[in-house]
Every structure is written in C-alpha cells, then in structure tokens.
N, C-alpha and C positions, 0 to 999 in steps of 0.2 A: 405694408399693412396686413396683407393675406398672411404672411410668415408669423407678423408679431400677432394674430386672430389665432395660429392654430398651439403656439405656445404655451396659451390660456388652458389651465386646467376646466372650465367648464363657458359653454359656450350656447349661447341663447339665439334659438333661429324661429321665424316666422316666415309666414309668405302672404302674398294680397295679389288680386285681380289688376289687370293694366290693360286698356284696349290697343291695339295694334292696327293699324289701318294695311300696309303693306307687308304683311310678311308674305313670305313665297307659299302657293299653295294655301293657303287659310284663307277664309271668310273674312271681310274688317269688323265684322260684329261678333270672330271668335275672342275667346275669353285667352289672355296671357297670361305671365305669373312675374312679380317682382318678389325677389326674396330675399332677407336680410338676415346677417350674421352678427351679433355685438357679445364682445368679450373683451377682457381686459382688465387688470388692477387697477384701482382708482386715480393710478397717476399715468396711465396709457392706457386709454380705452379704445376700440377699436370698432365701428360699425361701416360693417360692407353689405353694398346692395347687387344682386345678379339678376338680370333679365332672361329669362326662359320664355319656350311657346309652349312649353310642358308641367305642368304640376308632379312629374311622375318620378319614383324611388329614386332614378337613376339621377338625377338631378342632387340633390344633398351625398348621395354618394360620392358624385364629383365634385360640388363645391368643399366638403369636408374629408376628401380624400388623404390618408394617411393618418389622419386624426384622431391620436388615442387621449381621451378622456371624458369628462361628463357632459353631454348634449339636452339641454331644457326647450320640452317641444308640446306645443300645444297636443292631443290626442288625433291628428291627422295619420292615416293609413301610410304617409308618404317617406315616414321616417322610421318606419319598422327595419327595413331591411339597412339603414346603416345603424341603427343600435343592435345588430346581429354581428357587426363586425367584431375582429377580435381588439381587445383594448378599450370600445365605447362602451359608458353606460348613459342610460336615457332616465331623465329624471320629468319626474310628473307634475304638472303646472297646479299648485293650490289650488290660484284663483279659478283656474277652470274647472276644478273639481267644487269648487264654492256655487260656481253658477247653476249648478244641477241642483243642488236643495234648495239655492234661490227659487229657483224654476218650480221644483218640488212643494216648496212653502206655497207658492202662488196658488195653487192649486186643492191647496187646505181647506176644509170647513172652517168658514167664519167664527174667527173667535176659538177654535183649538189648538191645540198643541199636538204635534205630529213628530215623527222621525226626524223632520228637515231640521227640528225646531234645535232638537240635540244635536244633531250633527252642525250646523251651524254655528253652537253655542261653541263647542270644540273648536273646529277653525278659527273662529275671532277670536277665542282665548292662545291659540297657536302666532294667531297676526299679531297679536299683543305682547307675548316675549321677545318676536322677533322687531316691534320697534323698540323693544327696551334694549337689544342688544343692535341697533343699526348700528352705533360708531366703537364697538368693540373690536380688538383682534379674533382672526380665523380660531383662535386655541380658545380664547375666552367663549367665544358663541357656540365653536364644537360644546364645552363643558359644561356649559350651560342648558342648550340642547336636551344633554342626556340625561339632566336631573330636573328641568323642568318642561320639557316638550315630550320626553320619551313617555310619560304616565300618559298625557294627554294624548297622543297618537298611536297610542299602543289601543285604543278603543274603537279606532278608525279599520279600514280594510289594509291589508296588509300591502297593497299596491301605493299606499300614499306612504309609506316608509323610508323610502331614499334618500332624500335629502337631508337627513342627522346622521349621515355617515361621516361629513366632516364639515369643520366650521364653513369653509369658504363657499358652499354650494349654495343654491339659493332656495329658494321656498318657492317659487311660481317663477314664470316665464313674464312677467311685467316689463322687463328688460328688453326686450325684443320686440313688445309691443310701442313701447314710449318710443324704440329707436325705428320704427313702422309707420309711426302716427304723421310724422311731417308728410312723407310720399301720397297716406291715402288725405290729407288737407290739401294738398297741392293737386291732385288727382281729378279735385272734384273744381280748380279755375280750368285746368287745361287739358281733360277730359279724355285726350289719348294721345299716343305717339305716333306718328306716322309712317316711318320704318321700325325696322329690329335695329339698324344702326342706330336710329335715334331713341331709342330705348333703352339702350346698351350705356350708350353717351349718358343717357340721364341717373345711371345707374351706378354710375363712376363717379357724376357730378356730388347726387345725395350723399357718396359712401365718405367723397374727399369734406362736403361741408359737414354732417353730421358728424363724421371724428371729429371734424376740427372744435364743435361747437361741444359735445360732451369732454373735451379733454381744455376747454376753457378760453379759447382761443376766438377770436373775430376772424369770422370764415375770410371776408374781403383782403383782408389786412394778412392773413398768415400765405392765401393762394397767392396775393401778388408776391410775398417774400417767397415761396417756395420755385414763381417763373422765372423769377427774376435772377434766383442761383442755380435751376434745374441744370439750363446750358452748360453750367463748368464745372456738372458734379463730375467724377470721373469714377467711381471706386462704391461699391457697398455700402463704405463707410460715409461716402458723402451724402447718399439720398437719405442714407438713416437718419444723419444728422437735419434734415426737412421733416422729418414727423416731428407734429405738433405737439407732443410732447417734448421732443429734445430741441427745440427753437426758441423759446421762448425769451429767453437772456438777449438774444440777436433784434430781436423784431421790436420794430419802435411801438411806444406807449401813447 
C-alpha cells in the first residue's frame, strides 16, 4: 500500500492528537501524533495512518521519504523542510485559506462590506467551477482551469497559485481531512492508547479499513479474504493481488 501511496503524483497528508499512556520516558497526559497519508486514482485509493510521539519535520521526511511529487498540507511548520526536497512541490490547502476570511468576515462591522467579503466571493466562485468540473478528465479540468479559474485567481496572493498547474492536483486538502475524520470519531469512545505498540497496531488497523472502505470494498468481508490467502502468498505478485482494488472479482457478494 506504502509503494502504491508514493506512485501517486499528489499526495494529501494530515495529522491529529492521540493520548498514549505508556510510552517510555513521557508523561500519559503527553500529547502523541497520528498521521495520515491518502493518494490514489479513483480506482486505487490508498490511505495510511503512522503513529509518532513527535509532531516534528523529521517525521513526514521519513514517512514520504524518496517521494518526488505534489504534497497537499495544511499550513503546519512541520512540513516545510520536506517541500525543500528535490522533486516535492507543496500545494496550499483553499479551504484553509477560506477559513481566515471566514474568521476575518466575523469580525466586520455589522452590516458592511469589507475585504473578506471579496475575497470570499472569489473562493466560492473558484469551489464552483471546480464542482462543475468534479467528474471531468485531468486535461478537461487543466483547460478549463486556465480559462475560467486563472482570471479569478490571478486577483488572489500569489501563494494560492499552485494548484492550475495541472488538471489532477487538487484545490484543498479535504482529502486528508475526510480520510482523518474516522480516527479523531473513534478517539473520542476510546479516548487513548495504552502503549506505542498498541498505537502503532491501531494505526495499521484504520490504514487496512479505511483503504478498504474508500476503494468500495466491506472492510470485514475483504480482511477475512485477504487472512484467509495471506498464508500461501508467496511472491510480490501474490500480495498485490490482496489490495482491495485488485480483489474484487474473487470475494463473495
């Protein structure tokens, strides 16, 4: 799954809080880090989740070590130093640049009209070609892009620019977020982890259900098909053959 993640020309990472009761040396009321990676064509999607006791650069360096191409990141300090590598480029999250005028607008005298007002008006007219082009090809939404987003963003700061380089990149980091959302839901019944092993273990478990569940698949149904041949893969080619995309035909209905 890590191999078919880094394949992916553009790649959407997040991270969230996770309490850890036993790790070595820490406090159980120190703060942990779950962090999640989803990428993928719409017929192999791929989301992985890694357990850190660190929030820090060195972390994303190594989960996305060797990884040349486009990385969608919320504006966290932590991911500076791998968009410095050679070959990444780091594209900048809309909806989070949205929330800052949101923010901004709140803060208006009643009843005027301010900066946020325009810049927002922007943005929603940006989210609005881009649901008119959801179910297009990468070439149709590049071209479209550059005849009907490029006026509109060309009035914006020069840092929201990135993403009309090419069709397939995306406009915001949402991806990463929806693929985040189950962990911090589940977070809040079972409140923490007990060791880093069993963090790690849980980190493995979200990465095998939530692929299985974005790629269409009934998580129960596809892990008992994947134990149940794990034993007599022997080859490359036979675990490949267990990602939940290439199983489907096999696995009962």
């Amino acid at each position: 799954m890590r191999d078919r993640l880094l394949e992916s020309p553009v790649i959407h990472c997040d991270e969230t809080r996770v309490q850890v009761l036993k790790e070595p040396g820490r406090d159980p009321t120190s703060q942990f880090w779950m962090w999640v990676q989803a990428s993928g064509p719409p017929d192999r999607k791929v989301v992985l989740f890694d357990y850190t006791s660190s929030r820090a650069q060195e972390v994303p360096l190594r989960l996305l070590e060797s990884y040349r191409g486009y990385v969608m990141t919320d504006d966290y300090a932590g991911y500076n130093a791998l968009a410095l590598q050679p070959g990444v480029e780091r594209l900048a999250c809309m909806a989070h640049a949205r929330r800052k005028f949101v923010d901004a607008q709140k803060v208006q005298p009643k009843g005027k009209t301010g900066r946020a007002d325009i810049a927002l008006t922007m943005i929603n007219k940006l989210y609005g070609i881009e649901r008119e082009l959801k179910d297009v090809s990468d070439e149709q939404r590049f071209m479209n892009r550059q005849e009907k987003s490029l006026p509109i963003l060309a009035q914006l700061k020069s840092w929201l620019e990135r993403y009309i380089e090419a069709g397939c990149l995306p406009i915001d980091n949402n991806r990463a977020e929806r693929a985040i959302e189950p962990f911090v839901i589940g977070r809040k019944a079972w409140l923490f982890s007990d060791t880093p092993k069993g963090a790690t273990a849980s980190a493995q478990i979200y990465s095998l259900v939530e692929t299985a569940k974005v790629n269409g698949q009934e998580p129960y149904t596809w892990l008992r098909h994947v134990l149940e041949r794990m034993p007599h893969a022997q080859s490359v080619a036979d675990y490949e053959a267990l990602l939940p995309w290439n199983c489907s035909s096999e696995m009962p209905r």
